[in-house]
TITORTI-420744 format. One record per residue: x, y, z of N, C-alpha, C in turn; residue in three letters. Coordinates in steps of 0.001 Angstrom, whole numbers, padded with zeros to 6 digits, always signed. Layout:
XYZXYZXYZALA/...
//
This chain:
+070323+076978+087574+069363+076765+088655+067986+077338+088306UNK/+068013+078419+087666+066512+079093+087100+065386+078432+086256UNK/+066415+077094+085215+065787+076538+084754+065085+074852+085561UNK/+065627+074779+086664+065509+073899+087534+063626+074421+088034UNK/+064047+075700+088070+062438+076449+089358+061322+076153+087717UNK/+061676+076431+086725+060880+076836+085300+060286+075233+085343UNK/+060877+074361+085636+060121+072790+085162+059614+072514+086275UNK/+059396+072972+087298+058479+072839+088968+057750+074512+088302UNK/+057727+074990+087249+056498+076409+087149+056435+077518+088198UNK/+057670+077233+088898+057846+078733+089932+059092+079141+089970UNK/+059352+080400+090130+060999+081387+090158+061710+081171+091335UNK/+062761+081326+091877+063698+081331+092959+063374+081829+094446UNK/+062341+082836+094628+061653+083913+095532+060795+082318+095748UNK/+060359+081449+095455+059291+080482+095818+059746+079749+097514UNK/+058765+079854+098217+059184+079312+099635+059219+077167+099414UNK/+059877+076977+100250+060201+075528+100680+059209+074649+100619UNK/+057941+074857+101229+056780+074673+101507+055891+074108+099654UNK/+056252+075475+099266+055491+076005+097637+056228+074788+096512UNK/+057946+074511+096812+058492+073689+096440+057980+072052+096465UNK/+057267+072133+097587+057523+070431+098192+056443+070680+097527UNK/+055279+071418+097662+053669+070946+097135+053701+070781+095577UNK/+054360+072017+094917+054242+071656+093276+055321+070511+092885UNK/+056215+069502+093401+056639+068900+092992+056082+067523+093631UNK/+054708+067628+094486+054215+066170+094780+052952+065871+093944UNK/+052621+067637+093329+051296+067517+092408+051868+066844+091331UNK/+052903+067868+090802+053540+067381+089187+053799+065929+089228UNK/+055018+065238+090433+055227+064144+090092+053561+063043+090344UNK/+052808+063016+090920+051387+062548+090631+051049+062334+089438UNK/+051180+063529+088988+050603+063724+087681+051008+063121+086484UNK/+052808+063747+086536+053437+062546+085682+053908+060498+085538UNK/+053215+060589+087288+053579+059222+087182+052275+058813+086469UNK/+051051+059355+086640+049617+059200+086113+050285+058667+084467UNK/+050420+059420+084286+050380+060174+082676+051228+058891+081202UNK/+052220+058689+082419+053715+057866+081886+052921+056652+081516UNK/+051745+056279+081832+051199+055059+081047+049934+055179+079991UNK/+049815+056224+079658+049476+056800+078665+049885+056252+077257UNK/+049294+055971+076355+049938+055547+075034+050526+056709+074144UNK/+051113+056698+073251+051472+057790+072476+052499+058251+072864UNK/+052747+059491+071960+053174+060926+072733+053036+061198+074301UNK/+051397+061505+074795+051636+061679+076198+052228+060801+077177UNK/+052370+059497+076808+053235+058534+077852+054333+059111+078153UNK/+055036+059671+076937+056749+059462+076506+057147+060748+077052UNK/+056520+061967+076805+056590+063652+077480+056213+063233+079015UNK/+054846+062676+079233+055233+062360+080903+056270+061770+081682UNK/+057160+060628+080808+058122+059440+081501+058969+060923+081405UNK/+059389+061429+080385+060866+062478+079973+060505+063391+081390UNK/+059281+064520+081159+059196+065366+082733+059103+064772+083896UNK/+059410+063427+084414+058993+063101+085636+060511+062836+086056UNK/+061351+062276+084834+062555+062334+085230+063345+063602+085328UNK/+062840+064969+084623+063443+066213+084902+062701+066474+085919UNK/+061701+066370+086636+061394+067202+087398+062123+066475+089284UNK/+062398+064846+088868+062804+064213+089917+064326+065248+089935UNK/+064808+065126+088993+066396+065762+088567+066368+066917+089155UNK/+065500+068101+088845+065351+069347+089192+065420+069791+090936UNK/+063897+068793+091152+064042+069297+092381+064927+068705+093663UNK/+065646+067383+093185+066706+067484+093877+067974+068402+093849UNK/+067914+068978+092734+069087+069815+092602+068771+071091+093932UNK/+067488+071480+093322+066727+072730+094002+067389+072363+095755UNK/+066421+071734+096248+066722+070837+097307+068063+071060+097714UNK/+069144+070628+097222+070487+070213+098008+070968+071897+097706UNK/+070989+072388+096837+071230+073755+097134+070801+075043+098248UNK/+069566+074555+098284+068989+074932+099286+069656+074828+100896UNK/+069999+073893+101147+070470+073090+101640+071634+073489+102207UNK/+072480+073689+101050+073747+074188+101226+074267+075720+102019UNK/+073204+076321+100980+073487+077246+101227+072282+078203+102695UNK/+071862+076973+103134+071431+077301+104972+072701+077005+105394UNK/+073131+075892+105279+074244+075370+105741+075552+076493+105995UNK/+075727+077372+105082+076836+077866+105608+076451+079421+105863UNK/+075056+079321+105383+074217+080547+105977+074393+080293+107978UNK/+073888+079243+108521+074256+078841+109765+075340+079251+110786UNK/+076417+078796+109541+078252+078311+109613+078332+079754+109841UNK/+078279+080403+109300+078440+082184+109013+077523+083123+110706UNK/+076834+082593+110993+076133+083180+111715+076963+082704+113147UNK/+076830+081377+113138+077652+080924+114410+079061+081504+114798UNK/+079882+081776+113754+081243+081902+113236+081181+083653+113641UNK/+080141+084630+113097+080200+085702+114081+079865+086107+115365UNK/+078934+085007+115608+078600+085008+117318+079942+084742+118140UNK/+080378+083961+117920+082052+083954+118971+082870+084997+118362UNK/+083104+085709+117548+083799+086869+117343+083259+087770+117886UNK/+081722+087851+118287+081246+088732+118885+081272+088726+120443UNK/+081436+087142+120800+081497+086678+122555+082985+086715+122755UNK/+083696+086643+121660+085157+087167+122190+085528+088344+122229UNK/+085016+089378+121126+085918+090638+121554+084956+091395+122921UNK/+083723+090519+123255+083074+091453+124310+083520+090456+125983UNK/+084402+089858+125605+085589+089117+126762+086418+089718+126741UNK/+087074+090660+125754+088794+090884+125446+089388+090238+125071UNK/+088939+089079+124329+089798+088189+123676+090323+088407+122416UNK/+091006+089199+122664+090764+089732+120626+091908+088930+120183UNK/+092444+088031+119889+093593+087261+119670+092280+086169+119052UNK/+091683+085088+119714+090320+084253+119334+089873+085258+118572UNK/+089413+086316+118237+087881+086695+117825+088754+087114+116005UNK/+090146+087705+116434+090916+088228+114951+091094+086227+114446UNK/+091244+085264+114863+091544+083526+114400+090106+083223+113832UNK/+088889+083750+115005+087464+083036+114454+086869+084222+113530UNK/+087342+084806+113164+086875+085993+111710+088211+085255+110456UNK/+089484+085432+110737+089921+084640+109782+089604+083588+109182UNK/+088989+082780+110144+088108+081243+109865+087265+081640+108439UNK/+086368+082839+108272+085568+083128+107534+086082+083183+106198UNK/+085787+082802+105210+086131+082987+103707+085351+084030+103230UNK/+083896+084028+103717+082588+085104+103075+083122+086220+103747UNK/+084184+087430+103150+084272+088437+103512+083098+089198+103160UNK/+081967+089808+104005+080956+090182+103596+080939+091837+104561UNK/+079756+092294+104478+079994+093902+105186+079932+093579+106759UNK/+079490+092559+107126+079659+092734+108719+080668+091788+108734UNK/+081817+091332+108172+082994+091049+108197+083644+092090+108671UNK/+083683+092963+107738+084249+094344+107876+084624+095140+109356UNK/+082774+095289+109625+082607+095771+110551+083047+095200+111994UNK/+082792+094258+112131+084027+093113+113156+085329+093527+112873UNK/+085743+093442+111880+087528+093420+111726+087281+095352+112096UNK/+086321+095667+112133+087011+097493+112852+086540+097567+113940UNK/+085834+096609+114453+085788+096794+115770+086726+096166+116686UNK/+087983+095145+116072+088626+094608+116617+090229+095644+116730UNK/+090218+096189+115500+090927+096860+115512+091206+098301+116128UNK/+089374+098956+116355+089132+100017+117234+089613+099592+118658UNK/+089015+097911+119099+090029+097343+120244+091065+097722+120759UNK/+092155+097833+119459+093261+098048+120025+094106+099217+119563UNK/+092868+100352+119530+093928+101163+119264+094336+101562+117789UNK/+093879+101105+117196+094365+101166+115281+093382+101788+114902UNK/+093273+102962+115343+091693+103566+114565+092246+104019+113301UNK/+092532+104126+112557+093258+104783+110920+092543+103191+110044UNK/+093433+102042+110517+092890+101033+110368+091319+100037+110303UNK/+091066+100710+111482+089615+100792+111866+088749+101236+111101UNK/+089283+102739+110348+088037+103244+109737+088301+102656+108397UNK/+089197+102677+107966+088948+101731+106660+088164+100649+106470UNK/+088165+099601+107462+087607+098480+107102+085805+099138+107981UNK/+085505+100615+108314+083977+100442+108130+083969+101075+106614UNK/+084864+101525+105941+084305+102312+104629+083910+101517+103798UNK/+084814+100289+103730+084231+098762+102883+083094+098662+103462UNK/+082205+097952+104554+081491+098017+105104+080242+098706+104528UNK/+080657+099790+104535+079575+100994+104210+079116+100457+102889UNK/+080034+100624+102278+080371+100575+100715+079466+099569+100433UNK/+079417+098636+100933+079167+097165+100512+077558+097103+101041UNK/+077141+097816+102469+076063+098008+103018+075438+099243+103225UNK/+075709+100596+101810+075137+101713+102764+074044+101807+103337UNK/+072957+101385+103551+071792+101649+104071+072065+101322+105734UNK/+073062+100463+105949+073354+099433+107438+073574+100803+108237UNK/+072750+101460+109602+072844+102404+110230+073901+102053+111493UNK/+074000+100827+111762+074789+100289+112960+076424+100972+111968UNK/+076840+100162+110790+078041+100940+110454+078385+102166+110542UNK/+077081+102843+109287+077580+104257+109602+077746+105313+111051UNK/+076626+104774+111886+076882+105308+113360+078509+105308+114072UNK/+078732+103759+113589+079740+103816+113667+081198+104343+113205UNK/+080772+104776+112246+081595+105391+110977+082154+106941+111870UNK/+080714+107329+111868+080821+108866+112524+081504+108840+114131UNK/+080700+107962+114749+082044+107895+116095+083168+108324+116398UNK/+084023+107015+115310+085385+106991+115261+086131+108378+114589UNK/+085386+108531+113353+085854+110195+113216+085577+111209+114044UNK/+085012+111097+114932+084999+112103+115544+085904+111929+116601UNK/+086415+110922+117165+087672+110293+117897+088555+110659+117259UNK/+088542+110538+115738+089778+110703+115447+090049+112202+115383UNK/+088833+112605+115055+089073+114377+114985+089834+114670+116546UNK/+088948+114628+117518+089074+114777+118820+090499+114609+119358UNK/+090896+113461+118950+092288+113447+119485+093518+114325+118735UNK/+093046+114657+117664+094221+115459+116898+094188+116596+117475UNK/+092771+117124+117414+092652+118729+118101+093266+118457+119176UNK/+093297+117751+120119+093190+117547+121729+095106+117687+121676UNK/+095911+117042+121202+097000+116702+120643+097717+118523+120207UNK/+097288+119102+118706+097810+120489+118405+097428+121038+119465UNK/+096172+121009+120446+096033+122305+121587+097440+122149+122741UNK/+097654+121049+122577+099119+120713+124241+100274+121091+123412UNK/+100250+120900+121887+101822+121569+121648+101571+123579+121705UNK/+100371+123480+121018+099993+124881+121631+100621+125730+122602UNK/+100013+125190+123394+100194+125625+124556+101595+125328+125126UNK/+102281+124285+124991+103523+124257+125485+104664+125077+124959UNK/+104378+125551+123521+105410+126560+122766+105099+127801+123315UNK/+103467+127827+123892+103474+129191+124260+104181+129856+125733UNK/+104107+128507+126507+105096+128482+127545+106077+128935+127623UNK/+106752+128613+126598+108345+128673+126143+108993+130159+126409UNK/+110244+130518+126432+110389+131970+126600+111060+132493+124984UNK/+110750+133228+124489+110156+133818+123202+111109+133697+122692UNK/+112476+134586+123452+113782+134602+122355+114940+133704+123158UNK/+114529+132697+123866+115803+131767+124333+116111+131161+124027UNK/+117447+131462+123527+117787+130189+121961+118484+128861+123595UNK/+119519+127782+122635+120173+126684+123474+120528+127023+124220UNK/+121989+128041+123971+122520+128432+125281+121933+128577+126376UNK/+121004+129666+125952+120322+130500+127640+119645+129292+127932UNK/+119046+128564+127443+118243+127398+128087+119103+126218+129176UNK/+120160+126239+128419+121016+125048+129205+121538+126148+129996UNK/+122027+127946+130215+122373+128523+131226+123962+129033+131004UNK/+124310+128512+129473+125256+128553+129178+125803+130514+129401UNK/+124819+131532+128834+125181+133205+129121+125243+133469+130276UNK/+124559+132741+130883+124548+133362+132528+125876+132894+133180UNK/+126459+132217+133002+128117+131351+133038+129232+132673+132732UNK/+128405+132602+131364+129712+133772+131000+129434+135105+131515UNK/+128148+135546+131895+127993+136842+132547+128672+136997+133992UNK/+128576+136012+134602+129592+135930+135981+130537+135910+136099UNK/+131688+135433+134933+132862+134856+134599+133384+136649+134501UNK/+132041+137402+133419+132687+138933+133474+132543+139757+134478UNK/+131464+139737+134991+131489+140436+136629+132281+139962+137622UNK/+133165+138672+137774+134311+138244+138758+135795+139348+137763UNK/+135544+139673+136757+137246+139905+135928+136808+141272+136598UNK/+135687+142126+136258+135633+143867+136799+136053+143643+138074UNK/+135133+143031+139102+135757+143312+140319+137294+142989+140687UNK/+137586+142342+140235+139244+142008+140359+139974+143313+140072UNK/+139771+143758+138619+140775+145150+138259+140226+146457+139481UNK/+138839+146194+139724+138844+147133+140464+139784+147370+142182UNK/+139469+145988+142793+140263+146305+143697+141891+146281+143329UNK/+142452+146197+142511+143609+146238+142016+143933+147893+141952UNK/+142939+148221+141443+143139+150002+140935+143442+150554+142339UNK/+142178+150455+143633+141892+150567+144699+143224+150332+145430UNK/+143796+149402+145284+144574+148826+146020+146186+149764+145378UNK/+146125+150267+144380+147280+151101+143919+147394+152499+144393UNK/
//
Protein backbone atom coordinates (compact mmCIF):
# COMPACT_ATOMS: atom_id res chain seq x y z
CA UNK A 1 0.00 0.00 0.00
CA UNK A 2 3.03 2.52 0.66
CA UNK A 3 4.02 2.13 -2.71
CA UNK A 4 0.47 2.88 -3.97
CA UNK A 5 0.74 6.69 -1.80
CA UNK A 6 4.75 6.95 -3.51
CA UNK A 7 3.16 7.07 -7.31
CA UNK A 8 0.26 9.80 -6.16
CA UNK A 9 3.90 11.59 -4.29
CA UNK A 10 2.29 11.50 -0.77
CA UNK A 11 2.64 8.97 2.47
CA UNK A 12 -0.38 7.29 4.26
CA UNK A 13 -0.96 10.37 7.03
CA UNK A 14 -2.28 12.21 3.52
CA UNK A 15 -6.08 13.33 4.01
CA UNK A 16 -8.95 12.17 1.39
CA UNK A 17 -9.32 15.53 0.08
CA UNK A 18 -5.10 15.73 -0.66
CA UNK A 19 -5.78 12.21 -2.39
CA UNK A 20 -8.58 13.22 -4.79
CA UNK A 21 -6.61 16.59 -5.77
CA UNK A 22 -3.08 14.95 -6.56
CA UNK A 23 -4.63 12.23 -8.46
CA UNK A 24 -6.90 14.68 -10.77
CA UNK A 25 -3.61 16.88 -11.31
CA UNK A 26 -1.38 13.76 -12.15
CA UNK A 27 -4.02 12.00 -14.18
CA UNK A 28 -4.40 15.56 -16.36
CA UNK A 29 -1.15 15.55 -16.73
CA UNK A 30 -0.58 12.10 -17.83
CA UNK A 31 -3.43 11.97 -20.10
CA UNK A 32 -1.67 15.37 -21.59
CA UNK A 33 1.57 13.72 -21.92
CA UNK A 34 0.47 10.02 -23.39
CA UNK A 35 0.43 11.74 -26.85
CA UNK A 36 3.66 12.87 -26.74
CA UNK A 37 6.11 11.14 -29.19
CA UNK A 38 9.01 9.21 -27.85
CA UNK A 39 9.87 8.12 -24.56
CA UNK A 40 7.57 10.74 -22.90
CA UNK A 41 4.35 9.32 -24.57
CA UNK A 42 5.18 5.72 -23.38
CA UNK A 43 6.31 6.75 -19.35
CA UNK A 44 3.06 8.91 -19.46
CA UNK A 45 0.58 5.97 -21.02
CA UNK A 46 2.70 3.34 -18.26
CA UNK A 47 2.02 6.16 -15.04
CA UNK A 48 -1.48 6.94 -15.91
CA UNK A 49 -2.25 3.35 -15.81
CA UNK A 50 -0.37 2.95 -12.31
CA UNK A 51 -1.62 5.79 -10.97
CA UNK A 52 -5.47 4.83 -12.20
CA UNK A 53 -4.37 1.25 -10.45
CA UNK A 54 -3.02 2.92 -7.33
CA UNK A 55 -5.51 5.13 -6.43
CA UNK A 56 -8.21 2.83 -6.71
CA UNK A 57 -6.55 0.52 -4.57
CA UNK A 58 -5.90 3.58 -2.06
CA UNK A 59 -9.61 4.34 -2.38
CA UNK A 60 -11.32 0.93 -1.66
CA UNK A 61 -9.09 0.45 1.28
CA UNK A 62 -9.91 3.39 2.60
CA UNK A 63 -13.11 2.47 2.32
CA UNK A 64 -12.95 -0.59 3.98
CA UNK A 65 -11.48 0.07 6.59
CA UNK A 66 -14.24 3.18 7.61
CA UNK A 67 -16.40 0.50 6.97
CA UNK A 68 -15.69 -1.64 9.78
CA UNK A 69 -14.20 1.31 11.59
CA UNK A 70 -18.26 2.21 11.64
CA UNK A 71 -19.23 -1.67 12.16
CA UNK A 72 -16.97 -1.50 15.36
CA UNK A 73 -18.34 1.65 16.72
CA UNK A 74 -22.03 0.74 16.23
CA UNK A 75 -21.34 -2.87 17.56
CA UNK A 76 -20.09 -1.10 20.95
CA UNK A 77 -22.85 1.31 21.24
CA UNK A 78 -25.50 -1.57 21.89
CA UNK A 79 -23.13 -3.31 24.24
CA UNK A 80 -23.05 -0.18 25.83
CA UNK A 81 -27.21 0.44 25.58
CA UNK A 82 -27.45 -3.05 26.82
CA UNK A 83 -25.47 -3.49 29.80
CA UNK A 84 -26.85 0.16 30.89
CA UNK A 85 -30.58 -1.77 30.49
CA UNK A 86 -29.32 -4.95 32.34
CA UNK A 87 -29.26 -6.82 29.53
CA UNK A 88 -26.13 -8.46 29.90
CA UNK A 89 -27.06 -11.76 28.09
CA UNK A 90 -27.45 -9.19 24.46
CA UNK A 91 -24.50 -7.03 25.35
CA UNK A 92 -21.97 -10.56 26.32
CA UNK A 93 -23.81 -11.97 22.14
CA UNK A 94 -23.20 -8.19 20.67
CA UNK A 95 -19.35 -8.07 22.00
CA UNK A 96 -18.97 -11.72 20.83
CA UNK A 97 -20.22 -10.46 17.41
CA UNK A 98 -16.80 -8.53 17.45
CA UNK A 99 -13.69 -10.26 15.93
CA UNK A 100 -11.40 -6.83 16.60
CA UNK A 101 -10.60 -7.82 20.14
CA UNK A 102 -9.16 -4.43 20.84
CA UNK A 103 -8.60 -2.52 24.49
CA UNK A 104 -12.11 -1.28 24.80
CA UNK A 105 -13.16 -4.81 23.99
CA UNK A 106 -11.63 -5.63 27.08
CA UNK A 107 -12.92 -3.06 28.98
CA UNK A 108 -16.69 -3.96 28.08
CA UNK A 109 -16.07 -7.66 28.68
CA UNK A 110 -15.05 -6.26 32.57
CA UNK A 111 -17.62 -4.30 32.82
CA UNK A 112 -19.97 -7.01 31.99
CA UNK A 113 -18.47 -9.21 34.12
CA UNK A 114 -18.11 -6.55 37.11
CA UNK A 115 -22.13 -6.83 36.22
CA UNK A 116 -22.31 -9.84 37.59
CA UNK A 117 -20.36 -10.28 40.19
CA UNK A 118 -17.03 -11.92 38.70
CA UNK A 119 -14.73 -9.30 39.81
CA UNK A 120 -11.37 -11.73 39.81
CA UNK A 121 -12.54 -12.07 36.21
CA UNK A 122 -13.24 -8.56 35.74
CA UNK A 123 -9.94 -7.39 36.62
CA UNK A 124 -8.18 -9.41 34.29
CA UNK A 125 -9.78 -8.46 31.26
CA UNK A 126 -8.97 -4.46 32.45
CA UNK A 127 -5.17 -5.59 32.76
CA UNK A 128 -5.29 -6.55 28.92
CA UNK A 129 -6.95 -3.39 28.45
CA UNK A 130 -4.40 -1.45 30.20
CA UNK A 131 -1.75 -3.34 28.62
CA UNK A 132 -2.89 -2.74 25.24
CA UNK A 133 -3.99 1.07 26.18
CA UNK A 134 -1.87 2.37 29.08
CA UNK A 135 -2.30 5.92 28.68
CA UNK A 136 -6.56 5.18 28.51
CA UNK A 137 -7.48 6.94 32.11
CA UNK A 138 -11.22 5.66 31.87
CA UNK A 139 -9.47 1.91 32.27
CA UNK A 140 -7.10 2.54 34.72
CA UNK A 141 -9.70 4.51 36.97
CA UNK A 142 -11.27 1.71 36.54
CA UNK A 143 -8.63 -0.65 37.32
CA UNK A 144 -8.19 1.03 40.79
CA UNK A 145 -11.97 0.85 41.70
CA UNK A 146 -12.39 -2.67 41.44
CA UNK A 147 -9.25 -3.31 43.55
CA UNK A 148 -10.19 -1.52 45.94
CA UNK A 149 -13.62 -3.55 46.00
CA UNK A 150 -11.78 -6.24 45.92
CA UNK A 151 -9.54 -5.21 48.77
CA UNK A 152 -12.65 -3.97 50.67
CA UNK A 153 -14.53 -6.97 50.62
CA UNK A 154 -11.79 -9.31 51.84
CA UNK A 155 -10.98 -7.01 54.78
CA UNK A 156 -14.76 -6.56 55.35
CA UNK A 157 -15.04 -10.60 55.17
CA UNK A 158 -11.54 -11.53 57.79
CA UNK A 159 -13.05 -8.62 60.21
CA UNK A 160 -16.74 -10.92 60.69
CA UNK A 161 -14.69 -14.15 61.10
CA UNK A 162 -12.75 -11.98 63.52
CA UNK A 163 -14.97 -11.16 65.41
CA UNK A 164 -17.12 -14.19 65.45
CA UNK A 165 -14.12 -16.49 66.87
CA UNK A 166 -13.78 -13.85 69.27
CA UNK A 167 -17.28 -14.45 70.40
CA UNK A 168 -16.68 -17.92 70.85
CA UNK A 169 -16.00 -19.25 74.46
CA UNK A 170 -12.17 -19.82 74.64
CA UNK A 171 -11.86 -23.39 75.94
CA UNK A 172 -15.30 -25.07 74.78
CA UNK A 173 -14.42 -27.89 72.96
CA UNK A 174 -17.85 -30.15 71.12
CA UNK A 175 -19.10 -31.56 74.00
CA UNK A 176 -19.71 -28.47 76.19
CA UNK A 177 -21.08 -26.81 73.11
CA UNK A 178 -23.72 -29.39 72.23
CA UNK A 179 -24.15 -29.57 76.45
CA UNK A 180 -22.99 -32.91 76.40
CA UNK A 181 -20.78 -32.21 80.43
CA UNK A 182 -23.50 -30.54 81.78
CA UNK A 183 -25.64 -34.02 81.16
CA UNK A 184 -23.11 -35.82 82.87
CA UNK A 185 -22.65 -33.30 85.74
CA UNK A 186 -26.37 -33.86 86.75
CA UNK A 187 -26.38 -37.52 86.10
CA UNK A 188 -23.49 -37.14 89.18
CA UNK A 189 -25.26 -34.83 91.46
CA UNK A 190 -28.71 -37.13 91.13
CA UNK A 191 -26.14 -40.53 92.21
CA UNK A 192 -24.71 -38.20 95.62
CA UNK A 193 -28.02 -37.30 96.59
CA UNK A 194 -29.41 -40.75 96.37
CA UNK A 195 -26.48 -42.41 98.68
CA UNK A 196 -27.05 -39.64 100.80
CA UNK A 197 -30.52 -40.09 101.75
CA UNK A 198 -29.82 -43.76 101.89
CA UNK A 199 -27.05 -43.14 104.63
CA UNK A 200 -29.76 -40.72 106.32
CA UNK A 201 -32.28 -43.08 106.03
CA UNK A 202 -30.01 -45.96 107.88
Amino acid sequence: MQENYKILGLDETATLDEINDRYKMLKERYQRERFYEGEIGNDAAKNLTKLETAYKEIIDSRERTQFFEDKKVENFDDVKKAIEKGDLSFAQSKLDDITDRSAEWHYLQAVIFYKKNWNNESKKQLEIAIKMDPLNKKYSDAFTKLNDKIYGDSKNTHKTESTRQAHQEPNMDSKQQMGGDGCATCLNCASAYCCMRTCCNC
